[in-house]
C-alpha positions as CSV (number, residue, x, y, z in Angstrom):
1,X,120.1,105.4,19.8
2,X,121.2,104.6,16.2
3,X,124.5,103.7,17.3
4,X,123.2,100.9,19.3
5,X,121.3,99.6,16.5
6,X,124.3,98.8,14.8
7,X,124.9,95.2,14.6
8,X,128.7,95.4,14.5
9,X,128.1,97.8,17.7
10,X,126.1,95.4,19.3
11,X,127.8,92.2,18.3
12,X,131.5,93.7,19.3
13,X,130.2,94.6,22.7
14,X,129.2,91.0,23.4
15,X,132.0,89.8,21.8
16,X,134.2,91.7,24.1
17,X,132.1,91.2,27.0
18,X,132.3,87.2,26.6
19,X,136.1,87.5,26.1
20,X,136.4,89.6,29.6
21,X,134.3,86.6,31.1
22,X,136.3,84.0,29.7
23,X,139.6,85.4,30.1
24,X,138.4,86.2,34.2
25,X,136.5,82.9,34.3
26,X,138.4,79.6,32.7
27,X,141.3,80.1,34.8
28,X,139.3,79.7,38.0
29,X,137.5,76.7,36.3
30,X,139.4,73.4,37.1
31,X,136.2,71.4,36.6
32,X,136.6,71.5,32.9
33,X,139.0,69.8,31.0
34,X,140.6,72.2,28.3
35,X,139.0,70.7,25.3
36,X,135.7,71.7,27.2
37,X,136.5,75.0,28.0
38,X,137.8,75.2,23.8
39,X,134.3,73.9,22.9
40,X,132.5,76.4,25.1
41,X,134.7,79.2,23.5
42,X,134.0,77.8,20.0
43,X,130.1,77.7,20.6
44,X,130.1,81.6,22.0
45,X,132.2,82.5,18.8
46,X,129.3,81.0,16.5
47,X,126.5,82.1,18.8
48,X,128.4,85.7,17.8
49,X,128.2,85.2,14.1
50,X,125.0,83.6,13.7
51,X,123.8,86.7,15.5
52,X,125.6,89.0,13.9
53,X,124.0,87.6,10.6
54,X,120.3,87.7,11.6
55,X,120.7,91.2,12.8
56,X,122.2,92.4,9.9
57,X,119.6,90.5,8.0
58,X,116.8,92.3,9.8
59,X,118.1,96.0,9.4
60,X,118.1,95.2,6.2
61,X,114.7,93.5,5.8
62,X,113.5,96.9,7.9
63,X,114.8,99.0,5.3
64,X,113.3,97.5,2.6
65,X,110.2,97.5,5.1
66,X,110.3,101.0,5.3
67,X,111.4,102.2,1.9
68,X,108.0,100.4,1.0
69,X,106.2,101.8,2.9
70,X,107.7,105.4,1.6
71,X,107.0,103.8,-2.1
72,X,103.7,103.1,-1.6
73,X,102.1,106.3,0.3
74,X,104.0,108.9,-2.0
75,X,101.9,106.8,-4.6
76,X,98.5,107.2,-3.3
């Protein structure tokens, strides 16, 4: 289960599942223009990052969470 806690894991699996759509998808599409279809690409692509940040952002917080926690009782 670690594995899929890994925010690169997790973050290249939806990466490569939204290039599969799009690369199966837009050509079918001919009720966008191509700047659309660009523009929907560019908004997954920072959808990705911005996740991948806060993800990595909260492992990290949980660490700290837990190393705390670890602190504190071996101190009691």
């Amino acid at each position: 289960m670690r594995f899929i806690k890994n925010p690169n894991v997790t973050v290249a699996i939806l990466a490569v599942y939204t290039a599969i759509m799009y690369i199966y998808l837009f050509p079918q599409n001919t009720e966008m223009s191509n700047a659309e279809k660009w523009a929907t690409v560019g908004a997954s692509a920072v959808i990705l990052v911005v996740l991948w940040f806060l993800l990595r952002r909260r492992n990290k917080l949980r660490k700290e969470r837990e190393e705390d926690i670890r602190n504190n009782t071996s101190q009691k």
